[in-house]
N, C-alpha and C positions, 0 to 999 in steps of 0.2 A: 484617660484610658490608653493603654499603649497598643498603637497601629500592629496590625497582622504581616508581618512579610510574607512578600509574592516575589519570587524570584521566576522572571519571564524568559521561557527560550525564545530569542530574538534571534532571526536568522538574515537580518538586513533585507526582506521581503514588506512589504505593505500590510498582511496579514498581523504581524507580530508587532507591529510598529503600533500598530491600530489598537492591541491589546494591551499592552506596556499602557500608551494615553489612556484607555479606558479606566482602568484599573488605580493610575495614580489619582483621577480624576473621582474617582468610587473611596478616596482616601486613603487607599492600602498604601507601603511603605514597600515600593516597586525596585526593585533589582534585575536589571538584566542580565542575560549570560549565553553568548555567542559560542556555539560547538564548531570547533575542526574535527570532521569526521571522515576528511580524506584528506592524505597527503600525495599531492600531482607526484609524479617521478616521471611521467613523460611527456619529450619536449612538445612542444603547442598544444597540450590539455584543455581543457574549454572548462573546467569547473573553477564557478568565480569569487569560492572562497574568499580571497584579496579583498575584489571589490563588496561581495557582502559585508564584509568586517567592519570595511571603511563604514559603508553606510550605513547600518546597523550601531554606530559609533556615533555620527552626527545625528542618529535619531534618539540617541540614548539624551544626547548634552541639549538636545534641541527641547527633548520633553523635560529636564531636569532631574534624569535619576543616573545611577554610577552602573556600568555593565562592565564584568571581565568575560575571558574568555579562555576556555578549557578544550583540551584537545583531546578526544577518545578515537584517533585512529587507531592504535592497537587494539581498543573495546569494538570495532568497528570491523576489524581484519577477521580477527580472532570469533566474534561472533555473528556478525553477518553475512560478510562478502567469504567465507569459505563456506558457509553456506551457500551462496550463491553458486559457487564455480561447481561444487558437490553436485548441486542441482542440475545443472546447467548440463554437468559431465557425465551423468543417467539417463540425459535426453528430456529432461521435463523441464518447464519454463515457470523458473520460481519470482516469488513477489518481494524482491530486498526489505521495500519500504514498508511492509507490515511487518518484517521483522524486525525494523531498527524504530520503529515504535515501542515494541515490547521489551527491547534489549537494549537501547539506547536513551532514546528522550524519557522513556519513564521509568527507567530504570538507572543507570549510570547516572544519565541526569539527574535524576530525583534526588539520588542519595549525594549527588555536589551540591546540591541547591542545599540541601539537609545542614551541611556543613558553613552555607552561608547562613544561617540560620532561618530557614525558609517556615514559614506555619504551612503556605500553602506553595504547587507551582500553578504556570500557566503557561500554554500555547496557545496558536494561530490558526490551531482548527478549525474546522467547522462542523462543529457535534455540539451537543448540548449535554450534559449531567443532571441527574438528580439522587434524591438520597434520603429512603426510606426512613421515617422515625423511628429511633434505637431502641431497640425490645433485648430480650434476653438474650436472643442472636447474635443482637450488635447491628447494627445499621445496613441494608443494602445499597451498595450501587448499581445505579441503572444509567447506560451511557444511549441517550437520544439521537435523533437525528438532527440537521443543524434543520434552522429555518427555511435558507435557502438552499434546497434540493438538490439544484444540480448545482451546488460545492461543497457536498454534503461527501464527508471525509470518514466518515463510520466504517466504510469498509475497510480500509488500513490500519483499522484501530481494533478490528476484532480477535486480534489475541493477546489484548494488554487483559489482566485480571484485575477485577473490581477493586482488591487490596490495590494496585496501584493506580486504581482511580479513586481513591476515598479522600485525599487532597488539592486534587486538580481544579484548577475553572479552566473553562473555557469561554472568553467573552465574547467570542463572533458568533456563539450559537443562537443567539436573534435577532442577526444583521444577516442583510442582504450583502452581496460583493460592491453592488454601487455605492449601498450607505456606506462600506467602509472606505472607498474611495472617497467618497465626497467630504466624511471625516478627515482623513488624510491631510486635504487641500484646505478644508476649511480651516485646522490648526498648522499649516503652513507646512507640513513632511515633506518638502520638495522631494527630497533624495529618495524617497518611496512610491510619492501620490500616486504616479502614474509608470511605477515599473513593473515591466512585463513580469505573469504568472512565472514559476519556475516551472519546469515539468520534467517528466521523464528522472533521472538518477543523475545525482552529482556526479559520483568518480565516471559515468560515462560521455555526461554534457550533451556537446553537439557533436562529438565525433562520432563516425562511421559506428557502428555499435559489432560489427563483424571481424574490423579491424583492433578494436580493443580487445574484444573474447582472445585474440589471437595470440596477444599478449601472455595470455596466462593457460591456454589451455591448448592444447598443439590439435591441427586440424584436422580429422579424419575422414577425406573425401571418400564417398561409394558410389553407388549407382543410384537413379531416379529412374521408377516403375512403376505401369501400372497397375491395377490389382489381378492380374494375371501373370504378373512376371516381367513384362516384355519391360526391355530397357531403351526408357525414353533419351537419356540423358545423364549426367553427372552433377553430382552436389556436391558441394565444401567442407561440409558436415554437419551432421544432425543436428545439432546443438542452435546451428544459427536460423532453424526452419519451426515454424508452431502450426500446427492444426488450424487450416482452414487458410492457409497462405496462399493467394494469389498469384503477386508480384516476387521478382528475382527468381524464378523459375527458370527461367530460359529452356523452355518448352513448346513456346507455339507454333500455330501451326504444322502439328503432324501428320502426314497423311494417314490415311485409313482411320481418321477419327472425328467428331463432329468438329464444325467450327464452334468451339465454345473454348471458355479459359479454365484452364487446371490449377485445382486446390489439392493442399497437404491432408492427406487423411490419415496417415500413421506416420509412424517414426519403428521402423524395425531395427532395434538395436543390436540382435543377435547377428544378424545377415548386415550391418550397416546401411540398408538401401532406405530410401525416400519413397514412400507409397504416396502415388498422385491419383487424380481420378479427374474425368473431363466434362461440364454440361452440368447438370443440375448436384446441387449439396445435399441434395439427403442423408445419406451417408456420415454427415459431419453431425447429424443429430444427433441427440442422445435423452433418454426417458428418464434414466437415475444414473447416481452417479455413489460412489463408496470414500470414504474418510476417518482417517482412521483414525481419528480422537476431535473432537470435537471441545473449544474453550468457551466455556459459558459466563458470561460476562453476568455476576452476578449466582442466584438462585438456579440448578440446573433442574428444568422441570421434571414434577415427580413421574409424569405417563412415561413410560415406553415410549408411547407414538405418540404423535401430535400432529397437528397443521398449524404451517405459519405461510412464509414470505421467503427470498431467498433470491442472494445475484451470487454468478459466477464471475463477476468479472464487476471491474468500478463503471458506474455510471450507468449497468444495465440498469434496467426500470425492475420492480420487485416483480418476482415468478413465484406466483401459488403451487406449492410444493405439499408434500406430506414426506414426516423424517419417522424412520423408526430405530431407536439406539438397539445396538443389536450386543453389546458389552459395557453395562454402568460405571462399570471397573477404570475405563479409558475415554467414554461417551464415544466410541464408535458407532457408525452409524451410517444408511443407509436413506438419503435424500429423493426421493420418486417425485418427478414435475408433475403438472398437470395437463403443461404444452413441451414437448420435447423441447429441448435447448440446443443451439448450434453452439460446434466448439466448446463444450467443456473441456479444458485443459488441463491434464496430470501436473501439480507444483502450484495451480492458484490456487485462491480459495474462494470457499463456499461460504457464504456469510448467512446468518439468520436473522427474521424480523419477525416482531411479531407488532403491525401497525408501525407507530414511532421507533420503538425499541430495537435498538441490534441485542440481538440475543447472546451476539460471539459467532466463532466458526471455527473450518477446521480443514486442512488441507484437503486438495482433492486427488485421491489417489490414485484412482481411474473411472470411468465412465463404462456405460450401457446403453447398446441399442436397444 
């Protein structure tokens, strides 16, 4: 019987490395395939490309299978990262990495992997899959939560569509991050076992994140005020400031106000000014919040309304919510908490659960007190 090809995105991390072994070891006929999805152009960049490759390379010859490597920085410019600066140049703080899920790894990717003659792909997630018995509809997919929770990566994955998860595995969806560590070390991965998580965005790394926007987007300094007008201060521009910010203020201490520390509670685009507010967050709450298409990962339920689950943000804990779609045509929709939520932020997103299941999401447009 001839073996299923899995062409695995290996991105010289421990996650992927762990999946490539599982997979050849499960007998599949594994192929790896390392993405360039940013090209550095400025001097001392911190994104380590390079050294991913390399190691990504000895994990490939270490486990015994062949990986090349394909470069979609244009796929990458063009559909991500001008999204981002778009975003970014509105005043709202958008989320790259769920869109270079949907636009890149399972897509771009997909259709290269296609070409190596892939039956199926695979990542380093940490989500789990399943997939309803094929009826006259055609099969559902339903994308789970991983095992382990808090590396549970569903939220960046809630605007891939079930069509492009109908050939996926994910093998780390019922491993712990030790077990695959320990995996790792037990079949000898040096060059992986024990390297640091990656975090945060490649093309940014470790550099200043204020000093690269700066790069591409020219600065528009205004004033910092309170909710009365009164001007505390000056900012760099709106772009480099999010709802509920603290720190890099350079605020405190002003007379005539309590000793307490001031957070960002708006972003006034029209007037360019920083609205601050001093002492307790309330203010930063919010009851519901609006979105204006919602992507349902799978079957979109038949109600109107519903109750499920819901994070604004990764790693929140799930928020008992009630949604009610207010246009079928787009699945717009209208998210009401059941505990007000701090910081809902225009440009992330809203994600659904219903128990295990991410349901999908959908950007969040704005908020309500």
């Amino acid at each position: 019987m001839e073996r299923k090809r899995v062409v695995v995105g290996m991105s010289g991390g421990v996650d992927s490395a762990v999946s490539a072994l599982l997979l050849k070891e499960q007998g599949y006929d594994v192929v790896g395939l390392f993405m360039h999805n940013w090209e550095e152009t400025e001097e001392g960049g911190a994104c380590t490309s390079a050294d991913d490759w390399e190691d990504a390379r000895n994990v490939a010859s270490k486990i015994g299978i062949p990986i090349y490597s394909v470069n979609f920085a244009k796929e990458y410019m063009d559909r991500v990262f001008s999204y981002f600066l778009s975003e970014y140049e509105a005043g709202r703080t958008p989320n790259p990495d769920v869109l270079c899920n949907r636009e890149i790894k399972f897509d771009a990717f997909a259709r290269y992997a296609k070409e190596l003659g892939a039956d199926y792909i695979a990542t380093g997630h940490y989500c789990d899959i399943t997939h309803d018995a094929p009826s006259s509809s055609g099969k559902t997919t339903h994308l789970l939560k991983a095992c382990d929770e808090s590396k549970d990566q569903t939220y960046f994955l809630n605007q891939v569509s079930a069509s492009q998860l109908s050939n996926v595995i994910f093998p780390l969806g019922k491993l712990r991050k030790t077990e695959v560590r320990r995996i790792a070390e037990e079949r000898d991965l040096t060059a992986v076992a024990k390297k640091k998580d990656s975090t945060g965005i490649c093309f940014i790394g470790e550099r200043n994140f204020k000093k690269f926007l700066m790069n591409y987007l020219p600065a528009k300094p205004g004033n910092i005020v309170d909710e009365t007008g009164v001007v505390l201060g000056r900012h760099d521009g709106l772009m480099y400031y999010t709802l509920g910010q603290r720190r890099g203020l350079g605020i405190g201490g002003k007379a005539d106000y309590e000793n307490a520390r001031w957070f960002v509670v708006h972003k006034d685009l029209k007037r360019n000014e920083l609205v601050v507010s001093c002492g307790e967050d309330d203010k930063l709450f919010s009851s519901s919040l609006i979105t204006p298409s919602i992507n349902f990962i799978g079957d979109a339920p038949q109600a109107d309304e519903f109750d499920c689950y819901a994070k604004t943000r990764y790693r929140q804990p799930d928020q008992a919510c009630h949604v009610r779609i207010t246009d079928r045509s787009v699945f717009s929709a209208e998210v009401t908490f059941v505990a007000p939520q701090r910081a809902v932020t225009p440009g992330q997103y809203v994600v659904l659960y219903d128990g295990n299941r991410c349901l999908g999401g959908g950007v969040i447009d704005f908020a309500r007190h």
